[in-house]
N, C-alpha and C positions, 0 to 999 in steps of 0.2 A: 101317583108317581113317587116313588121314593130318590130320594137326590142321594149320589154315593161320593164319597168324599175320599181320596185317598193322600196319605200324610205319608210324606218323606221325611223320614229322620236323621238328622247328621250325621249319624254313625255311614249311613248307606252312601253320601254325599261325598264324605272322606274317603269310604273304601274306593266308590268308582274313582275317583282322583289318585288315588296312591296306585290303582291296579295301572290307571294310564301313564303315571307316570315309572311304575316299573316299568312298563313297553318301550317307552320312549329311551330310557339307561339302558336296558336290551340291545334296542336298535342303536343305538350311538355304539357301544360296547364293541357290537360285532362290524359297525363300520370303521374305528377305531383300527381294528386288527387287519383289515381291508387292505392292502398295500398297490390297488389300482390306479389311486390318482395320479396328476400331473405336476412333476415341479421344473413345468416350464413357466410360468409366471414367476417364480420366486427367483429364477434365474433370469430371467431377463433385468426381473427391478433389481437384482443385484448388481448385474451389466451396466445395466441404466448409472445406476448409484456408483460403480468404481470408474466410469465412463467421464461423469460429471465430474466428479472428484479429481481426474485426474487432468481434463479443462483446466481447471480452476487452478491446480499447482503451476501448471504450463505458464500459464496468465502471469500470475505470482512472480514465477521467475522470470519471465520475462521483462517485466515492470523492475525490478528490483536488478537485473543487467542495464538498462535503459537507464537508471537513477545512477549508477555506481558511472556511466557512460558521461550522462551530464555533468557530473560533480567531477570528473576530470577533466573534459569541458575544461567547466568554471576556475578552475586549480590554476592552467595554465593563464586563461586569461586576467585573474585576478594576481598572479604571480607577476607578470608585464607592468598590470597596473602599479604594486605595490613599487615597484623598479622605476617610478618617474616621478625622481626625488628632487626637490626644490632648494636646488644650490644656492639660491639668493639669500634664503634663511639661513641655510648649513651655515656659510662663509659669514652670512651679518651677527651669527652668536644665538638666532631666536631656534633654540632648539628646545626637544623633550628628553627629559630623564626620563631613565625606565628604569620605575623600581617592582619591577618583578624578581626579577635574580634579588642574591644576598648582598650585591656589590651594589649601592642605590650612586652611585656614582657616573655608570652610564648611560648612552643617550642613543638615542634614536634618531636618525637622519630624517628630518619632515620629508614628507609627499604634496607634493606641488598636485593642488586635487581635478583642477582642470583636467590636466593632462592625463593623468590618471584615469578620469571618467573616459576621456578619449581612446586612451589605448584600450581600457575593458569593452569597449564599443566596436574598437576595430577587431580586436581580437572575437567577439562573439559573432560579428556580421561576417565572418570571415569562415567561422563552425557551422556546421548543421548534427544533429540528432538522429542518424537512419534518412537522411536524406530531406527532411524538415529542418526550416529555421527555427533559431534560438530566439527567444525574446527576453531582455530583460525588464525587470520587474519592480526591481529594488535595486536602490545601489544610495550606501554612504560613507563617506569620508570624513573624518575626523583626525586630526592631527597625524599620528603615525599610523592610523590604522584603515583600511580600506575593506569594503563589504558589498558583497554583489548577490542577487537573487534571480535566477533565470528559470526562463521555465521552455517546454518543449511538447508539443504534441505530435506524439506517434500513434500510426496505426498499430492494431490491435493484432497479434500473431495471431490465433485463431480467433474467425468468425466463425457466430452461432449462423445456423441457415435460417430463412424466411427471413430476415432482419433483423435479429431478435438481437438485443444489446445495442452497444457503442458501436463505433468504427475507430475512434482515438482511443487512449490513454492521455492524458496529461500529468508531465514528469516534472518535478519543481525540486531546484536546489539552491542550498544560501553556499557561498563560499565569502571564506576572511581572511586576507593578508597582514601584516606589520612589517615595516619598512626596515631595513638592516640595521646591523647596531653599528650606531657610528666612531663607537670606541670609548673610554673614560678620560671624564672630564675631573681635572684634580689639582 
């Protein structure tokens, strides 16, 4: 029996490879030219995509109406507050200079702070936020100067379906008074 042996050479390994892959640049070439397909997927995810985008600004602005809402809120009732000023000191002499201005000779009327904390209390238990209560959160007083942090949870202008997301927002703002200038002391 004679054994027959046959030998592939590189050369012939390459050619078949490079003849397949001209077929295949061919075939890509003339489907390339092809103008049958669909650009309904690429429009939808582009729908999809200016869809969500456009959620998300909604959201955005709505949250950032809601902040500018509470922080006038807060304006008016820290305004009240800063207005319940503590005649006992005014009249006994124990006042603050305020040297902000050029003039370091005036003074600031103290804030009687009790009372103060009281009125910013009645004045927020008295507000709501889109129909939610106000909570306060923060609140200090120091000599002339009074400081309140409230915070508010709203529902959410648009909801995602199946449940997807929050249902709230939560909207937090500081507001800060200082008590009138009581005039110069000289």
């Amino acid at each position: 029996m004679k054994s027959q042996t046959t030998s592939i050479s590189p050369t012939s390994i390459f050619s078949s490879r490079r003849s397949a892959t001209r077929s295949l640049v061919a075939k890509f070439k003339q489907n390339l030219g092809d103008e049958t397909g669909s650009l309904a997927i690429l429009v939808f995810a582009l729908f999809l995509l200016l869809l969500t985008a456009s959620l998300a600004i909604v959201d955005i602005s709505d949250n950032f109406l809601a902040k500018r809402q509470l922080v006038e809120i807060g304006e008016v009732a820290i305004t009240r507050a800063a207005h319940q000023l503590s005649l006992s000191r005014y009249y006994s002499g124990n006042i603050l200079m305020d040297t902000s201005g050029s003039d370091v000779t005036q003074f600031r009327i103290p804030i009687e702070c009790p009372a103060a904390q009281s009125g910013f209390q009645d004045e927020i238990a008295s507000s709501s936020l889109r129909g939610k209560p106000i909570a306060i959160t923060g609140w200090s007083c120091i000599g002339d100067e009074v400081t309140g942090t409230i915070t508010a949870q709203i529902p959410i202008l648009l909801q995602l379906p199946l449940g997807i997301g929050r249902n709230f927002t939560t909207i937090t703002a500081t507001v800060g008074a200082t008590s009138i200038i009581g005039g110069v002391r000289g």
